[in-house]
Each structure stands twice: as structure tokens, then as C-alpha cells.
SERO-4910 file (N, C-alpha, C, O; in steps of 0.05 Angstrom, whole numbers):
BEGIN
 pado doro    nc1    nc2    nc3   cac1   cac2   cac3    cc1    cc2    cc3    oc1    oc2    oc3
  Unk    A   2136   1948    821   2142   1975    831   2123   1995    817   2123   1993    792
  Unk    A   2106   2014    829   2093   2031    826   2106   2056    803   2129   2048    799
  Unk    A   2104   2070    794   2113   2091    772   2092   2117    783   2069   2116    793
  Unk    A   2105   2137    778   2097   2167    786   2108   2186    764   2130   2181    752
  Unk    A   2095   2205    759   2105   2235    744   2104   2249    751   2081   2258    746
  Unk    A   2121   2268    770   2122   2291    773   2120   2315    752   2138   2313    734
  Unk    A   2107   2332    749   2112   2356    732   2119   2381    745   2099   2389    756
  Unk    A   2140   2398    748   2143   2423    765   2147   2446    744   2162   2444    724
  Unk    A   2133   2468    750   2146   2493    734   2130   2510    750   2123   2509    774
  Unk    A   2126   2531    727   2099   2544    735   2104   2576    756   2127   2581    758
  Unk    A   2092   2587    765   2098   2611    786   2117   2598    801   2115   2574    805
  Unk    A   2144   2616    816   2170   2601    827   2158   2617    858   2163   2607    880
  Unk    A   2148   2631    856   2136   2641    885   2133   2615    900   2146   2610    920
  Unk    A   2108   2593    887   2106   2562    902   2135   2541    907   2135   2522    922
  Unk    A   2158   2552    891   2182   2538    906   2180   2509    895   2191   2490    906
  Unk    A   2166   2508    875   2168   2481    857   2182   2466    850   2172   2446    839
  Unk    A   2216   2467    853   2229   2451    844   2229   2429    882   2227   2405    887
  Unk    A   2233   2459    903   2233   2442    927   2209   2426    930   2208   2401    931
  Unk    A   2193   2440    929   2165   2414    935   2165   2391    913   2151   2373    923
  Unk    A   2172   2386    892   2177   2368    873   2186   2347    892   2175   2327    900
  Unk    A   2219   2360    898   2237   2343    905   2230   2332    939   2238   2311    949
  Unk    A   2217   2348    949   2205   2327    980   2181   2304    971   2176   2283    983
  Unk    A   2164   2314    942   2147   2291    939   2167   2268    927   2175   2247    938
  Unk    A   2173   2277    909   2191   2252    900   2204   2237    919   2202   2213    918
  Unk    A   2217   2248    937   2229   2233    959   2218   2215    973   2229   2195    983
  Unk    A   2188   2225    976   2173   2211    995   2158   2182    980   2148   2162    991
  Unk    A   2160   2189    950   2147   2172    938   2164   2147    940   2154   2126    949
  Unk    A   2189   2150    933   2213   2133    928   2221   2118    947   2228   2095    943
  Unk    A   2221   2128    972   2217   2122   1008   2196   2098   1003   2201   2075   1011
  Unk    A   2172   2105    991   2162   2092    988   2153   2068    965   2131   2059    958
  Unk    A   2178   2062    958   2184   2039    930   2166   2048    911   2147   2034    907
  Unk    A   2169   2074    897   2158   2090    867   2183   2084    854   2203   2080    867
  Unk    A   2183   2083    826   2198   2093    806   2184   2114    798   2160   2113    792
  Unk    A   2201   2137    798   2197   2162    799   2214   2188    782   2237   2194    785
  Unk    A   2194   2199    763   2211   2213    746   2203   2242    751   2180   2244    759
  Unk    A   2212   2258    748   2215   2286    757   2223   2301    723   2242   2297    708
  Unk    A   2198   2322    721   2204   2334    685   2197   2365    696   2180   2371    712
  Unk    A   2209   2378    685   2205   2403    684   2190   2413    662   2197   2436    662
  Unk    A   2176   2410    644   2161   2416    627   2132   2406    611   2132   2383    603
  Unk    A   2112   2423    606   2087   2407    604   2082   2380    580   2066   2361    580
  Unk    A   2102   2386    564   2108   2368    544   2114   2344    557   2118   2325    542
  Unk    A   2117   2338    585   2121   2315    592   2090   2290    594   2089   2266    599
  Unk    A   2067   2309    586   2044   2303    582   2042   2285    561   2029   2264    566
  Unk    A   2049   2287    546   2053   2280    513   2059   2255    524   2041   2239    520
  Unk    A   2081   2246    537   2092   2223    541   2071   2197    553   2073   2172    552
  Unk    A   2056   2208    562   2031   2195    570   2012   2170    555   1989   2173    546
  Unk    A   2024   2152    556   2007   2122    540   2000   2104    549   2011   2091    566
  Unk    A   1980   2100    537   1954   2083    542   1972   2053    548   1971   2042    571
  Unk    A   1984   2043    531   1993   2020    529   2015   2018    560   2016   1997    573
  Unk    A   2033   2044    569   2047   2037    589   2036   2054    605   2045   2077    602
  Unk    A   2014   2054    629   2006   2069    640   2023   2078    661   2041   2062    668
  Unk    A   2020   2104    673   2035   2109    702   2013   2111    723   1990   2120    720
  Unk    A   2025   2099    750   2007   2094    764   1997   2131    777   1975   2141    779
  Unk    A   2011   2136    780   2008   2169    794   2017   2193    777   2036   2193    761
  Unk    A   1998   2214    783   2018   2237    764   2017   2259    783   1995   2265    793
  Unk    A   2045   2275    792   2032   2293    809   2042   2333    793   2063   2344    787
  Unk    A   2017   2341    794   2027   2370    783   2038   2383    801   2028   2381    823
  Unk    A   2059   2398    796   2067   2422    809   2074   2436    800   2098   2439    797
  Unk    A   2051   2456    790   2052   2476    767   2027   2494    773   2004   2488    768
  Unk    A   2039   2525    787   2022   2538    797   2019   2556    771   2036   2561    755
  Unk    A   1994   2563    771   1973   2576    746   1997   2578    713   2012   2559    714
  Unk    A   1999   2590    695   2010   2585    667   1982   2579    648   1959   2586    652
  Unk    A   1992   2568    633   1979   2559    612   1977   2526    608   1989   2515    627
  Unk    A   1968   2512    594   1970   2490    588   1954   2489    550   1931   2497    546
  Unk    A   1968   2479    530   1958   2473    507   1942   2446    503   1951   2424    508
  Unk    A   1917   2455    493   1894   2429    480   1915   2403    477   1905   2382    486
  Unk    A   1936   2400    467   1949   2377    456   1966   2371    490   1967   2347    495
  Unk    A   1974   2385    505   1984   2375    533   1962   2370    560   1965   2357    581
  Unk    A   1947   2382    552   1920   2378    562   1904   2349    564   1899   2335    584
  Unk    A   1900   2346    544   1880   2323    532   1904   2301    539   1897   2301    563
  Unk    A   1922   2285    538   1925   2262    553   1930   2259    577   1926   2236    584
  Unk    A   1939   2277    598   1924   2278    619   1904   2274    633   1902   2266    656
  Unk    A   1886   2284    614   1862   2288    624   1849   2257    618   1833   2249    635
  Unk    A   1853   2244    601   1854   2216    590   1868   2196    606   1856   2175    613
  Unk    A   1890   2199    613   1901   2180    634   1888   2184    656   1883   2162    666
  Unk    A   1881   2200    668   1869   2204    692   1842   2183    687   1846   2160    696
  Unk    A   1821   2187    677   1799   2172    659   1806   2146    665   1796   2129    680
  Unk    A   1831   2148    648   1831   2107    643   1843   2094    671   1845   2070    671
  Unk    A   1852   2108    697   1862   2105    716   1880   2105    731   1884   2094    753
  Unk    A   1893   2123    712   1925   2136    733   1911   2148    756   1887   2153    755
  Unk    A   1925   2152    774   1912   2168    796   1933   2194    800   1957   2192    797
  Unk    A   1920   2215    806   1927   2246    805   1923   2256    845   1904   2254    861
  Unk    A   1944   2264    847   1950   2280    879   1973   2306    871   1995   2307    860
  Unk    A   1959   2321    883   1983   2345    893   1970   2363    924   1957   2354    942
  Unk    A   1979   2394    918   1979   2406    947   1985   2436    926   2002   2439    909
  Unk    A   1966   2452    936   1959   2486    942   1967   2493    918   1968   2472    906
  Unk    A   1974   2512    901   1974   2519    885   1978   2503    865   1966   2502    843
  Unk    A   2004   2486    875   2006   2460    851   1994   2452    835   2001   2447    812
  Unk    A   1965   2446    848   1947   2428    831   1930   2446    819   1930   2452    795
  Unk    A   1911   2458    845   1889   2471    845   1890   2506    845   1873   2521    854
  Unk    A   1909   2512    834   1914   2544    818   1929   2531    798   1954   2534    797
  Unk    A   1917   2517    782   1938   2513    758   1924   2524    732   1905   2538    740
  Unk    A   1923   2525    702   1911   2525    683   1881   2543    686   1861   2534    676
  Unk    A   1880   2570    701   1856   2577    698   1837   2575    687   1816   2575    699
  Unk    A   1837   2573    661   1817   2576    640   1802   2544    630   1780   2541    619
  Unk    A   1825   2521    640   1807   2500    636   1793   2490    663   1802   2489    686
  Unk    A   1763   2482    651   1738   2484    667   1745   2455    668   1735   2444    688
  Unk    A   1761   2437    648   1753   2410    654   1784   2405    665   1797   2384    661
  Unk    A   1789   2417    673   1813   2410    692   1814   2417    717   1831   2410    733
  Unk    A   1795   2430    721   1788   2440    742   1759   2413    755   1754   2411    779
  Unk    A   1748   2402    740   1726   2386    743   1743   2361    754   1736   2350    775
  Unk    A   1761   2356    742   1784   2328    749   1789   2328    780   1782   2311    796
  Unk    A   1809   2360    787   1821   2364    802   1800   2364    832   1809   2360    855
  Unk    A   1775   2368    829   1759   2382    844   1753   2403    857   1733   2406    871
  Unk    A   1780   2423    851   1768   2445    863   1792   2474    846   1811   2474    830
  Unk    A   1781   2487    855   1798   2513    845   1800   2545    861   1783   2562    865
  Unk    A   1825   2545    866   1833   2576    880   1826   2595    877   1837   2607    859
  Unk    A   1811   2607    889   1798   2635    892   1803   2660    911   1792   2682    907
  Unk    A   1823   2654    933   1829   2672    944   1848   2668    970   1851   2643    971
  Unk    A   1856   2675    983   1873   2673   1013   1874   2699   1029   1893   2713   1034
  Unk    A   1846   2703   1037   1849   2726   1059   1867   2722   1082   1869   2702   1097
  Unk    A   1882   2746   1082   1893   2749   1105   1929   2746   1083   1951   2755   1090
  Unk    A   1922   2733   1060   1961   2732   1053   1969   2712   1070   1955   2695   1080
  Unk    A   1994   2716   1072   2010   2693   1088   2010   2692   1105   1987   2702   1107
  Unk    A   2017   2686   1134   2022   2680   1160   2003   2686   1167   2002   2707   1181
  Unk    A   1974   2668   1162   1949   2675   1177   1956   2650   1190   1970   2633   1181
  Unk    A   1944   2651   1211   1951   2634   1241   1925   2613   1231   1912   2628   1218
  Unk    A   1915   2595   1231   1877   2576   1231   1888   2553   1242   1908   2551   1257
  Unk    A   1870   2531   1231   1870   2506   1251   1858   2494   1225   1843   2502   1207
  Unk    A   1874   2463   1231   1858   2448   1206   1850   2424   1224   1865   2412   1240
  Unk    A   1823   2421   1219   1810   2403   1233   1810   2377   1212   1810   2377   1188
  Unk    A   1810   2359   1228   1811   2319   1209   1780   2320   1216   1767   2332   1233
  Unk    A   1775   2303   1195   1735   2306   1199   1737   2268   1199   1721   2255   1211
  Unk    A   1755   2259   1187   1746   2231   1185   1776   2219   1186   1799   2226   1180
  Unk    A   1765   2199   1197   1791   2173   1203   1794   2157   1190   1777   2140   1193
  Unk    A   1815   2150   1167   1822   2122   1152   1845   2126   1155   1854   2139   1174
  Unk    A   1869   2104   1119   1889   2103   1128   1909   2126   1125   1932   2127   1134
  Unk    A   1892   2146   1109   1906   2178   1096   1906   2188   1123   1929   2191   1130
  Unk    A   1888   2196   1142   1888   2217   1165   1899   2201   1190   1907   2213   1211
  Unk    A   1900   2165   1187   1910   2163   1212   1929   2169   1230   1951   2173   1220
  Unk    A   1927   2173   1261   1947   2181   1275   1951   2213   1280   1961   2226   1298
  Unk    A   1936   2220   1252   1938   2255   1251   1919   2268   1261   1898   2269   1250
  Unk    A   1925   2284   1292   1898   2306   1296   1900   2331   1286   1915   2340   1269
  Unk    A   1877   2346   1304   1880   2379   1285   1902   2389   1289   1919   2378   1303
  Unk    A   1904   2404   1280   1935   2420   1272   1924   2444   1266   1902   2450   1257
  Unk    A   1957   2466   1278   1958   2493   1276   1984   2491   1253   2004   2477   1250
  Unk    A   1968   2518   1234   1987   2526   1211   1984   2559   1205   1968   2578   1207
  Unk    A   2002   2555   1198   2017   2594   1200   2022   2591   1168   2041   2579   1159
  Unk    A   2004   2604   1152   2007   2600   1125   1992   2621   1105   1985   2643   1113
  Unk    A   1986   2612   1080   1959   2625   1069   1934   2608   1067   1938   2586   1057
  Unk    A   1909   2612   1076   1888   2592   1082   1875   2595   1049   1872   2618   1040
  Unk    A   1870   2577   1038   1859   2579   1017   1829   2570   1011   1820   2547   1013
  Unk    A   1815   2592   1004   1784   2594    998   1778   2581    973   1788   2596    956
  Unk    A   1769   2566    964   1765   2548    940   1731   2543    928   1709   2542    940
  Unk    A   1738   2541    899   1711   2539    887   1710   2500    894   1731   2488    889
  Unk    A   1691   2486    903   1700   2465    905   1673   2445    895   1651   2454    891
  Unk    A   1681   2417    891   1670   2397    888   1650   2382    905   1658   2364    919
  Unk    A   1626   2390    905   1605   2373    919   1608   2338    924   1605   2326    945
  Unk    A   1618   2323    891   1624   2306    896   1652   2300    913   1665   2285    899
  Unk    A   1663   2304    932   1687   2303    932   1681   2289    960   1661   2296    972
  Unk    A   1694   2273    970   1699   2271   1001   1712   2284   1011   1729   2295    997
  Unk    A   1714   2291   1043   1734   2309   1054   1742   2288   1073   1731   2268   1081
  Unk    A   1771   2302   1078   1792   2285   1099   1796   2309   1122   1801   2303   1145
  Unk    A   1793   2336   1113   1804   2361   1128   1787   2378   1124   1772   2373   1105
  Unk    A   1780   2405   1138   1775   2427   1138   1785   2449   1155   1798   2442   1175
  Unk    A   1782   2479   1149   1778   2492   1168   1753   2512   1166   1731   2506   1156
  Unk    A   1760   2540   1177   1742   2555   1184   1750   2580   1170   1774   2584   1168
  Unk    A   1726   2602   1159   1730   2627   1156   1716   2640   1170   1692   2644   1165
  Unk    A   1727   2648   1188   1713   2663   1212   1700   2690   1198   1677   2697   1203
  Unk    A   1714   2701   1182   1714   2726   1169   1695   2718   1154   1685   2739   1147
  Unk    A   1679   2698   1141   1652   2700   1123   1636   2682   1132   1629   2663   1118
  Unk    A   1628   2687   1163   1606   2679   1174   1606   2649   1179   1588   2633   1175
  Unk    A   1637   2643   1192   1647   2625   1198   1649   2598   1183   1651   2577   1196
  Unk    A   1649   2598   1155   1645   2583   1126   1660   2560   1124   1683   2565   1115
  Unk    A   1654   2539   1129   1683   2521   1130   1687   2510   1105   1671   2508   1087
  Unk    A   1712   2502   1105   1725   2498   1073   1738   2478   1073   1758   2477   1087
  Unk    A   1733   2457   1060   1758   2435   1052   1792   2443   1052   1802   2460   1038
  Unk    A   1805   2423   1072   1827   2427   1065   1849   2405   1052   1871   2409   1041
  Unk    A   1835   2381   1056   1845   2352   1042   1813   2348   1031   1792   2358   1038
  Unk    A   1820   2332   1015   1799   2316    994   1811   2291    981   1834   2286    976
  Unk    A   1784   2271    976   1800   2258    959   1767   2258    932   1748   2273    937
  Unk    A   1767   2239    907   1746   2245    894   1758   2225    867   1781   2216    868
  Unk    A   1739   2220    844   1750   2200    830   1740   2216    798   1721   2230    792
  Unk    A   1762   2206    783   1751   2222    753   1759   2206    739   1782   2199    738
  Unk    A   1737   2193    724   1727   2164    703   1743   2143    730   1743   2146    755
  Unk    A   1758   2120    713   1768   2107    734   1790   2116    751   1800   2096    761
  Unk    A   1803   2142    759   1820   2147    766   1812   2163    802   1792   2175    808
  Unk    A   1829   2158    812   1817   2165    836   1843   2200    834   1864   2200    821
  Unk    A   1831   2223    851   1848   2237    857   1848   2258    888   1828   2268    896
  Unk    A   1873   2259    899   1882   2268    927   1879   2294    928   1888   2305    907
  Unk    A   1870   2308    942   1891   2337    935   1888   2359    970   1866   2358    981
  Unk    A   1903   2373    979   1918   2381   1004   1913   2413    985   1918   2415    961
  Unk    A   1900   2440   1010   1908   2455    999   1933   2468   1016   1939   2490   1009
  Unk    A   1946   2458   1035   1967   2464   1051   2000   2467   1028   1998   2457   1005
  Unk    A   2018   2477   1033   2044   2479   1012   2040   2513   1001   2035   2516    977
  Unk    A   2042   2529   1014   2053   2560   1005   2084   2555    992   2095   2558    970
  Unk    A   2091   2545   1023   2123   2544   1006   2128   2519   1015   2108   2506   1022
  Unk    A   2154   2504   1016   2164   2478   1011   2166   2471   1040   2167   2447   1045
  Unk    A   2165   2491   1066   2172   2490   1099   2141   2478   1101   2133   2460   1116
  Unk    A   2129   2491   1084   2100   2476   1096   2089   2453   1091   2075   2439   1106
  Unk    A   2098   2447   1059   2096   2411   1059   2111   2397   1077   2102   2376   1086
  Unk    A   2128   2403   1083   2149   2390   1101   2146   2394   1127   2163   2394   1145
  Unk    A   2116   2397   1130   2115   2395   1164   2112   2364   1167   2112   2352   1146
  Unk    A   2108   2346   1190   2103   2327   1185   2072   2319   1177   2063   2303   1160
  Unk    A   2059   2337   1195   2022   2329   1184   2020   2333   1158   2011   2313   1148
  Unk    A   2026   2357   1134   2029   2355   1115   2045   2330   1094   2035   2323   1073
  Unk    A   2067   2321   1103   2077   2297   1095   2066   2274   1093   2065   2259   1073
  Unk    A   2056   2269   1121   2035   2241   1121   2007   2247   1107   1997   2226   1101
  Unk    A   1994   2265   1102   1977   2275   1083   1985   2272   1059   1971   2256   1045
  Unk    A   2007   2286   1045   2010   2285   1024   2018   2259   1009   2011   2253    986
  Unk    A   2035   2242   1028   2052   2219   1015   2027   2194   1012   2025   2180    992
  Unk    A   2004   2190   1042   1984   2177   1045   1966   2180   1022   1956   2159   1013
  Unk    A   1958   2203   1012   1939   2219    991   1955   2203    967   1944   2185    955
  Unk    A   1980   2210    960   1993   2206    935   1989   2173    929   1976   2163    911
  Unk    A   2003   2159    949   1994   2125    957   1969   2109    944   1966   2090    928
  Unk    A   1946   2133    965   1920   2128    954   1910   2127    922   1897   2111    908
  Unk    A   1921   2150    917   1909   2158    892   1919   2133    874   1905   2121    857
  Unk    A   1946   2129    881   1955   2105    863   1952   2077    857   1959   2061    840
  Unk    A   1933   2078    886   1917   2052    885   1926   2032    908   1919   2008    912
  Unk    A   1944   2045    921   1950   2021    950   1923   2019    964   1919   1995    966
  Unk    A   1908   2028    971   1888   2022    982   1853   2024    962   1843   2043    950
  Unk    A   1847   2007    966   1830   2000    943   1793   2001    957   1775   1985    954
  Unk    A   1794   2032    978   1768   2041    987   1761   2065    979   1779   2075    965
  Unk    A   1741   2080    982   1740   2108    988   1752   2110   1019   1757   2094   1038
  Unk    A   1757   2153   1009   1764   2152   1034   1757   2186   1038   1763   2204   1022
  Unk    A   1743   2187   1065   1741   2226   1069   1702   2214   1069   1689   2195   1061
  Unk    A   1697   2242   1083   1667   2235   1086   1658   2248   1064   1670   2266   1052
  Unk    A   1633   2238   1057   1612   2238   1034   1616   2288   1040   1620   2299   1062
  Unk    A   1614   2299   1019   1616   2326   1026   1591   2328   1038   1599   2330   1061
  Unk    A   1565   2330   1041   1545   2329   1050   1545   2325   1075   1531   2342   1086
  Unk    A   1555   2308   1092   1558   2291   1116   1571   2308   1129   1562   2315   1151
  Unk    A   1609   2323   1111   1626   2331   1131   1612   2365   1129   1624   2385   1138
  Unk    A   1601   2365   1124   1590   2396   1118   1556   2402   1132   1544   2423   1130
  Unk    A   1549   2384   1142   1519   2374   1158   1525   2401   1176   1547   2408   1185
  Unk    A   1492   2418   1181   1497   2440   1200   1501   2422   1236   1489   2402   1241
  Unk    A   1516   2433   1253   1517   2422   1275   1498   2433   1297   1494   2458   1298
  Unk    A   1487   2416   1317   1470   2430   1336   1483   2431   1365   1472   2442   1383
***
């Protein structure tokens, strides 16, 4: 049986304890042993000798200390695999650059606020996006500093800066660890759509090593100008 860590705290605006508790669910659905901690000290717990296969943050921006930091950032390395979704992951820990390098990408803005209407387009087909086409979401669209290395699974569009398209799933690997990440999840209605679910639970899966490929096109490829 697979092992997971949830971590939730952080800004309550993201609704963290609910989105915790739909990943966990989904994990467990899917034969995880699965622990759920409310605090970053749950980092600490992190050893080499008993690895966990998955860790997922849900912990929008705060702080994080050098000593909760650093084995994380180490298990990830030695090959836990790391997935979350929208602020969770990728507005977490501002100030670390090398958590941000792990994660692949980082939050920079959401024009428009909430209930901006877009479209998230699937750029590539495996077993994370199967079955799933584009989709309409009524949300905050999130503009991100992002990872060249990264593959994409999703994107959309910013019409408003000269039609700029932006990753909206990714997957990408840090030392041996592979990691997922969705910027979809404002609030807990939005992980819980179903395209978001099969994204997130498929992504989480992945990262943990059920499927043993890459997956999402090379960023270069899904980002090629079109004629």
C-alpha cells in the first residue's frame, strides 16, 4: 500500500481543511495510507529510512523555517513524489527560490479576481488527461512565473496580454522525485469538479509512481507558435 502526507494550513481564504479532505479521499479510494497534519512540523517527520511515497501541500503562502524546509526538499530529491493544486502548492513559502524550483512554478497574479469565465485546453493525451476534454471554469485564472523544464498537460489563454498562454497542469521531476501540480482549486467547489478530480487524483497517482513514464508535452513543443 502506497503512503501519502497531506499538510494543510496556511491562508483559510483557499478552504484547506476541505480540499485536504477531498484529496485524501481520493487518495484512499485509491488504496493510499493516508495521513492528514495540520502543521509544518509535520516535515520533520520525514525519513530517509521510511520513505513516503507522496506528499501533498496545502498551504497557501506563510512562512516555512530552514529546519521544515530542508527535508522536504530532500525527500522530494531522494524520490517521494510531490502533487497539489492553486495556491496550495504554488503560492506557498514566497521567499524560498528553491521551493519554488521543486514545485515549478510560482503565483503572480489572477486578473480579473474570481469568477473570470476561460477555457482550459488538454494539449496532450496520456493516462493523467485521459477521457478529459477542454473545459469551462468560472474561477481565478492564475498567471504564473513558470518552469521551462516542466511538461504541460493543460493550458489556457490571456487574452488581456496579447493572448499569452499559460500552463494550467504540469508535471516535471526534482532529483529523483517526480512532481504534479493543477493551478485550478480557488475554493474546494472547484477541486471537486470532476475534470479537476481526475486531474488531481491522476497527477497525485503519478507523482507517486503508478505509472513509471513522463507525461505532458516537452514546454517547448506545447508552447510552439501556431500557423
Amino acid at each position: 500500500m502506497k503512503t501519502a502526507l497531506i499538510v494543510q494550513g496556511g491562508w483559510d481564504g483557499h478552504e484547506p481543511r476541505q480540499v485536504a479532505e477531498l484529496l485524501a479521499n481520493a487518495l484512499r479510494a485509491s488504496d493510499f495510507r493516508v495521513r492528514v497534519a495540520d502543521s509544518l512540523d509535520a516535515f520533520l517527520d520525514l525519513d530517509p529510512a521510511r520513505p513516503v511515497d507522496l506528499i501533498v501541500p496545502v498551504w497557501t503562502m506563510g512562512t516555512i523555517s530552514g529546519e521544515q524546509l530542508q527535508p522536504l526538499l530532500s525527500a522530494v530529491r531522494a524520490g517521494a513524489g510531490l502533487a497539489g493544486c492553486h495556491g496550495g502548492m504554488c503560492d506557498a513559502f514566497r521567499n524560498e527560490t528553491e521551493y519554488q524550483f521543486m514545485t515549478g512554478g510560482q503565483w503572480v497574479a489572477h486578473p480579473g479576481n474570481d469568477g473570470r469565465h476561460y477555457r482550459v485546453a488538454i494539449v496532450d493525451a496520456n493516462p493523467i488527461t485521459e477521457g478529459i476534454t477542454d473545459f469551462d471554469v468560472i474561477s481565478e485564472k492564475y498567471y504564473l512565473h513558470v518552469d521551462p523544464a516542466m511538461r504541460v498537460l493543460a493550458t489556457t489563454s490571456f487574452e488581456d496580454y496579447g493572448d499569452t498562454r499559460m500552463p494550467v497542469a504540469w508535471t516535471k521531476t526534482y532529483g529523483r522525485g517526480r512532481v504534479f501540480y493543477c493551478s485550478l482549486g480557488h475554493h474546494a467547489d472547484i477541486v471537486a469538479m470532476p475534470q479537476t478530480m481526475s486531474l488531481m487524483t491522476r497527477g497525485m497517482r503519478w507523482a507517486a509512481g503508478e505509472w513509471r513514464t513522463e507525461m505532458g508535452l516537452p514546454f517547448a513543443q506545447a508552447f510552439a507558435p501556431t500557423r
